[in-house]
N, C-alpha and C positions, 0 to 999 in steps of 0.2 A: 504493500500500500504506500509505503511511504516512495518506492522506487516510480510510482503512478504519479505523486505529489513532487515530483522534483522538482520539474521547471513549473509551476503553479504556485498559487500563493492562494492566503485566506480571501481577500476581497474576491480573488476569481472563483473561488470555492460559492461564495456568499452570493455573489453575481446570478451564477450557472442555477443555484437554486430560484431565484428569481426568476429568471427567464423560462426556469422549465414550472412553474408552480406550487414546487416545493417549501414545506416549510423552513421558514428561515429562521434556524435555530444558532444563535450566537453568543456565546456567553459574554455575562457582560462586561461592560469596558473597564477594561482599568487592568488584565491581567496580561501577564509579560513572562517569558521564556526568564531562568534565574541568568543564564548565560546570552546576552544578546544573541540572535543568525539562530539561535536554535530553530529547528524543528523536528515535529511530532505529525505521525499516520498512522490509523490502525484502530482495530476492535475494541469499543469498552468495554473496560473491565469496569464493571459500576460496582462501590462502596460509600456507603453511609457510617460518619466517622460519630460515635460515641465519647469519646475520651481515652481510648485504651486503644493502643496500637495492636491487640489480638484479631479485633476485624480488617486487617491489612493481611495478617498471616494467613490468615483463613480464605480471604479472596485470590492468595497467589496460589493455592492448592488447587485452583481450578482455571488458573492462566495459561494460555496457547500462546508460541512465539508468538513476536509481534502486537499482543495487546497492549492499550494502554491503558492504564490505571488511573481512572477518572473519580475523585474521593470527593463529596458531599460533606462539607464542612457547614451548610449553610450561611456559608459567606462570613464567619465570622472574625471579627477582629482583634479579641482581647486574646488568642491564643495560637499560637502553631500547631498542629496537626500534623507535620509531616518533617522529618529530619532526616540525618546520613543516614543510619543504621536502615531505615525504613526506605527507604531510595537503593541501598547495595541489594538489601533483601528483593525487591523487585526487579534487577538486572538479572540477580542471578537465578529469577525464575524464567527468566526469557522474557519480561516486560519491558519496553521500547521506551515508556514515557510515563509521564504521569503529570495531569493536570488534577489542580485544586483552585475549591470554589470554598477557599481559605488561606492561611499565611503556611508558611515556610518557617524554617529556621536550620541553622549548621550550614549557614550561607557557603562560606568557605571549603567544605569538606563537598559540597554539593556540584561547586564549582570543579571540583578535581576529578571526582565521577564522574563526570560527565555527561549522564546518560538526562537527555531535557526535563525539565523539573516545569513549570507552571503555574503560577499563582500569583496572587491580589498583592504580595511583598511577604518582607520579613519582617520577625520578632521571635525577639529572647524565650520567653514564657512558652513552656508546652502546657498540655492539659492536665487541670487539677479537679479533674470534673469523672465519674463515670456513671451513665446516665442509660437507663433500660432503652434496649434493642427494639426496636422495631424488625418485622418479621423478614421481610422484604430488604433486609441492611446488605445484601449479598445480589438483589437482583435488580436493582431501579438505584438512581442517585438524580436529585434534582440537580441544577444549575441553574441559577438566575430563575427563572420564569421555566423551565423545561426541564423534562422528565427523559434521561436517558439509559438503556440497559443497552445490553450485548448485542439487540438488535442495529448497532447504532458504530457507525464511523466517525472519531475524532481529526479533526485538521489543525491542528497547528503552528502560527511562525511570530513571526515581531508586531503581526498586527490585532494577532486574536487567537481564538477558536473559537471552530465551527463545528456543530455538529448533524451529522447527515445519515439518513436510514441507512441501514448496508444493503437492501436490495435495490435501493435507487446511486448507489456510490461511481457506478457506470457510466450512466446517463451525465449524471451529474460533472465528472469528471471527463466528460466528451465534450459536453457543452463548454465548461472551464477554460479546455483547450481551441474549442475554437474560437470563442473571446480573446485570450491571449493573441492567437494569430493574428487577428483583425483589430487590436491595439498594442502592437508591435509595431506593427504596417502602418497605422495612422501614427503613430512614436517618429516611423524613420521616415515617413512624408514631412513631418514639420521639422525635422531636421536639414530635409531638404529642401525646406523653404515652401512647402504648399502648408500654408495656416490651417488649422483645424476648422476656424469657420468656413474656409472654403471647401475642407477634404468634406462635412456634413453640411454643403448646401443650405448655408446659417441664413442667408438673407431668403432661399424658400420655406423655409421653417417662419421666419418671421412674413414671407407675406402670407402661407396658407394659417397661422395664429390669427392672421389680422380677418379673414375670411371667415376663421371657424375660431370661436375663442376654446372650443374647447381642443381643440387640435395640439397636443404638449409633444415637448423635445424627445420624450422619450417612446411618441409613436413615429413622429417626423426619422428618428435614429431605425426603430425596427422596418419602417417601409426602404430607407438606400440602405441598409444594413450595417451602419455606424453600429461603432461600442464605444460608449464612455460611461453610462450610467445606467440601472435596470429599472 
């Protein structure tokens, strides 16, 4: 998956769901690779973090290469949820990644691992908390506004993640690549001096607005086949 994700990125990831229908599942803003240039592809592994790092162990007992470990913190802020020890434990089960929708901490030691890490930031304080399990702690993990398990393809780089069905990860990553191409191409046109309002026919977009107000930029783009925006 992640060999699928090379030359793509999260916005074209986000794009492609857009254009084809899909729900646009994005966690929210504000989370960042521990390592700048990192990225993340591949199957969630979904857990719901308690306070006790034993449902970490527990979810890699049922890890296939390549998953990534996508942990349910509920976003919270007074605590880390995830350090070294819990990041090596996860390479060495064959997990790829591991995003949280929470903090970090053993910044440093994380950084040497290497293997990409994901979250809201860091802090000191781990969990002083252990709080009754919900049943489902091993099969669903929320994010932001959305509900993801194992059905489910994680994408991540310096500008987000995204997360996308795995039966639609195809599709999705066909469409991705042909946006790319078709804003490459309008990239190395205005390099060559053809403006972008000319390469998207800017002043017939503006006279057919002035005829149709409802007429907007981004059906003007899907009728000449411009990409800039979904």
């Amino acid at each position: 998956m992640l060999k699928d994700f090379e030359d793509l990125s999260t916005p074209l990831i986000a794009d492609a769901c857009v254009r084809l229908g899909e729900p646009l599942r994005a966690a929210p803003a504000g989370i960042l690779p521990v390592v700048a240039g990192q990225r993340l592809a591949g199957r969630v592994l979904p857990v719901r973090h308690y306070g006790s790092v034993d449902v970490f162990l527990e979810a890699f007992t049922h890890a296939a290469p390549g998953d990534v470990l996508v942990i349910d913190n509920a976003g919270r802020r007074d605590e880390a949820c995830v350090g070294d020890l819990a990041v090596l434990e996860a390479e060495a089960a064959g997990v790829t990644g591991v995003v949280v929708w929470g903090l970090h901490r053993d910044t440093p030691d994380l950084v040497e691992i290497g293997l990409p890490v994901f979250s809201y930031g860091r802090h000191a304080p781990g969990p002083v908390r252990v709080d009754e399990r919900d049943a489902d702690a091993l099969t669903a993990a929320r994010f932001g506004g959305h509900r993801v398990t194992a059905a489910d393809v994680v994408f991540g780089d310096d500008d987000g993640v995204v997360f996308v069905a795995a039966a639609r990860t195809d599709a999705v990553l066909e469409t991705a690549r042909a946006l790319f191409r078709t804003e490459r191409e309008q990239a190395r046109r205005i390099r060559a001096g053809e403006t972008l309002r000319a390469q998207t026919r800017f002043d017939d977009f503006l006279a057919g607005r002035a005829a149709d107000p409802s007429y907007t930029f981004r059906r003007h783009l899907r009728r000449i086949g411009g990409a800039i925006e979904e």
